[in-house]
N, C-alpha and C positions, 0 to 999 in steps of 0.2 A: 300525382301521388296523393293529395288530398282528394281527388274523386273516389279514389281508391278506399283510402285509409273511412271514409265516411260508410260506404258499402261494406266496407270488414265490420264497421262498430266503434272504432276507436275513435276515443275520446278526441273531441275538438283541439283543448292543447295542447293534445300530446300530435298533432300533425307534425308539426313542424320536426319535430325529433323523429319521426316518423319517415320521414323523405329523407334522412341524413343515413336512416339505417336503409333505407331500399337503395342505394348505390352500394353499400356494401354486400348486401345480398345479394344484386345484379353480378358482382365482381366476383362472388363466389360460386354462382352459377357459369359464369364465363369461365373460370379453369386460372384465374388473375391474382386471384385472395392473397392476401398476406396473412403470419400468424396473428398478426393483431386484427384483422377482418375476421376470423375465425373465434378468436378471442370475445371479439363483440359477440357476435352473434349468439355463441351460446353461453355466455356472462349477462349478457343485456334483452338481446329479441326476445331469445326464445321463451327466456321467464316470463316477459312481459306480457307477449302473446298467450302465453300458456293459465297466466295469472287471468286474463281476460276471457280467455274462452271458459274458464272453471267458474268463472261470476255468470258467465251466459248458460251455461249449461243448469245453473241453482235458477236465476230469472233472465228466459231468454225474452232477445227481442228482435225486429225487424232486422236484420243484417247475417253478412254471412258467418261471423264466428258464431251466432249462434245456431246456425244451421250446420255447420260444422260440428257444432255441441252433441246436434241432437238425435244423427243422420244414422242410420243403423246399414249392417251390409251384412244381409245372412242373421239379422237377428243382433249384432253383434257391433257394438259402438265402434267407430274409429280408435286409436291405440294413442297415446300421446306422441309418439313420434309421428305418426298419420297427417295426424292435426298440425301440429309445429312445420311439415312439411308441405302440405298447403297452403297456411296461412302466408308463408315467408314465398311461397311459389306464385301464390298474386298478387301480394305484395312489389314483387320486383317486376314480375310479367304485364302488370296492371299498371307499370309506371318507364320503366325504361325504353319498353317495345313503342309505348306511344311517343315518346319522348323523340326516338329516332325517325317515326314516321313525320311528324310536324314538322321538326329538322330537315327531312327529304323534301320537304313542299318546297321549303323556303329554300333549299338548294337546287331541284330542279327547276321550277320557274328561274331562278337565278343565274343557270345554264341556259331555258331555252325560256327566253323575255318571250317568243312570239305563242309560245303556248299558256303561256300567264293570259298575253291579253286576252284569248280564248274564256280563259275560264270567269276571268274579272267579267270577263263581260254575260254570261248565261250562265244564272244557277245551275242549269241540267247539266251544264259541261261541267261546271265548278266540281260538283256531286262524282262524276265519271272523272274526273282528274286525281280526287284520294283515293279510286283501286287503281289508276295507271298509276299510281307513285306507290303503293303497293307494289306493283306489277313491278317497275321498270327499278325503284331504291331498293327494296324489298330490305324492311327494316329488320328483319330476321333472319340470317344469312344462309342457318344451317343448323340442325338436331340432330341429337346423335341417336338412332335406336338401335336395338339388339333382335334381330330376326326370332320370330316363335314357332319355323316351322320352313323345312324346304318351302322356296322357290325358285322358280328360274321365269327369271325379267330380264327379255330382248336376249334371249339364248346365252346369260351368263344365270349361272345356276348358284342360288345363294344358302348356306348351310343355316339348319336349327342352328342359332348362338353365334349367329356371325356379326362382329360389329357393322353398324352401317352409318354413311353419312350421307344425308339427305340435305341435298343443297339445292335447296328454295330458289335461290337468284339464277342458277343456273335452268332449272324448270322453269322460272318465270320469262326466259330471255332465249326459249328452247325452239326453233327453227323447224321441228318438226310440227310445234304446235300452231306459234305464233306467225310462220311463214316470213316473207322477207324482210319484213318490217318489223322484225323481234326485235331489233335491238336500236328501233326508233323511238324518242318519248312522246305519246302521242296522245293528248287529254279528251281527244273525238274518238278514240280507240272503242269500237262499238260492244267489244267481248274481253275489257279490261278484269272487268270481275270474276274474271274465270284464271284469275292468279292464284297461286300458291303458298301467297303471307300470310295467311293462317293456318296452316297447314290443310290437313283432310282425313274426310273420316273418323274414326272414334278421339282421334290427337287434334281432332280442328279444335281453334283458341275458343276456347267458351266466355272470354272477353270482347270478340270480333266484334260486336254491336256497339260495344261502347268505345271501342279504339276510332270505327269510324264515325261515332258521334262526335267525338270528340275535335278529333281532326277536323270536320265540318264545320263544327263550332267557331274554331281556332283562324279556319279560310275564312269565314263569312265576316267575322270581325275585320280582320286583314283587307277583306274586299270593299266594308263598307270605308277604311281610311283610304284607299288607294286614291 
């Protein structure tokens, strides 16, 4: 959350209060909120974020609310709710999602000891082990999108406006792709990165680089105490 909160702009101490509100916003992206989650958000976040992009957009600087401030589309500035829903959208996306994938290390190695020692032992593997735990936890389980237009996928035909649920772990552990070894965890796995945890396409996470920096960070420490 603080890698996070430092790339939005916000204030050093206000981090920590900062990380208290990204589980709530996680929790209201999950469908979980309570009225008092709801309450915060738009009592407390949204002001604050909003208070900070209106100082960034008067004197902007390196970070994303003020790119946010300043970013035009068709000529035509982002709306206030545009911005408030960004802000709080990688706020929570920029902290939870990694949060579950570092969790997934330390839980798969924990199931399979003998792919730990793999990876403890050769960077290249270590490196190829955060997209198998992409691939095999898959910290993202599933998004929900709304179709923009007939199609038919695998001779089921899906309407303009149809709800859809696209479930990532299911595509990641998918036997037509992965063949019989889909649903082995396997950190020598040669075409790991050809996972689905970030999604794809125009909806791919535009945080991906930094979730696995991060995550690599987090292994390499861990590898040097082992």
């Amino acid at each position: 959350v603080y890698v996070f909160a430092y790339l939005l702009g916000v204030p050093e101490p206000d981090w920590s209060k900062v990380a208290g509100w990204a589980t709530t916003i996680a929790n209201v992206g999950s469908g979980v909120a309570e009225d008092s989650d709801m309450e915060l958000i738009f009592g407390e976040v949204a002001p604050y974020l909003m208070a900070l992009v209106a100082e960034r957009a008067e004197n902007p600087t390196d970070d994303l609310l003020s790119m946010l401030s300043q970013v035009r589309i068709d000529g035509e500035p982002l709306n206030e709710i545009q911005v408030m829903t960004y802000a709080l959208t990688l706020l929570a996306a920029g902290s939870e999602t990694t949060q579950s994938l570092i969790a997934g290390i330390a839980a798969c190695f924990d199931m399979h000891p003998d792919q730990a020692q793999k990876a403890f032992a050769d960077p290249d593997v270590a490196t190829n082990a955060v997209e198998e735990v992409l691939r095999w936890w898959t910290p993202v389980m599933s998004m929900a999108r709304q179709a923009a237009h007939d199609v038919e996928v695998r001779g089921v035909t899906i309407r303009e406006g149809d709800g859809l649920l696209l479930a990532y772990a299911s595509a990641n552990r998918d036997v037509d792709h992965w063949g019989p070894t889909a649903e082995d965890f396997d950190v020598t796995r040669s075409d790991a990165s050809g996972h689905l945890g970030f999604g794809v396409g125009e909806h791919f996470c535009m945080g991906a680089a930094l979730a696995r920096r991060e995550a690599r960070l987090v292994l390499d420490e861990v590898i040097k105490r082992a």
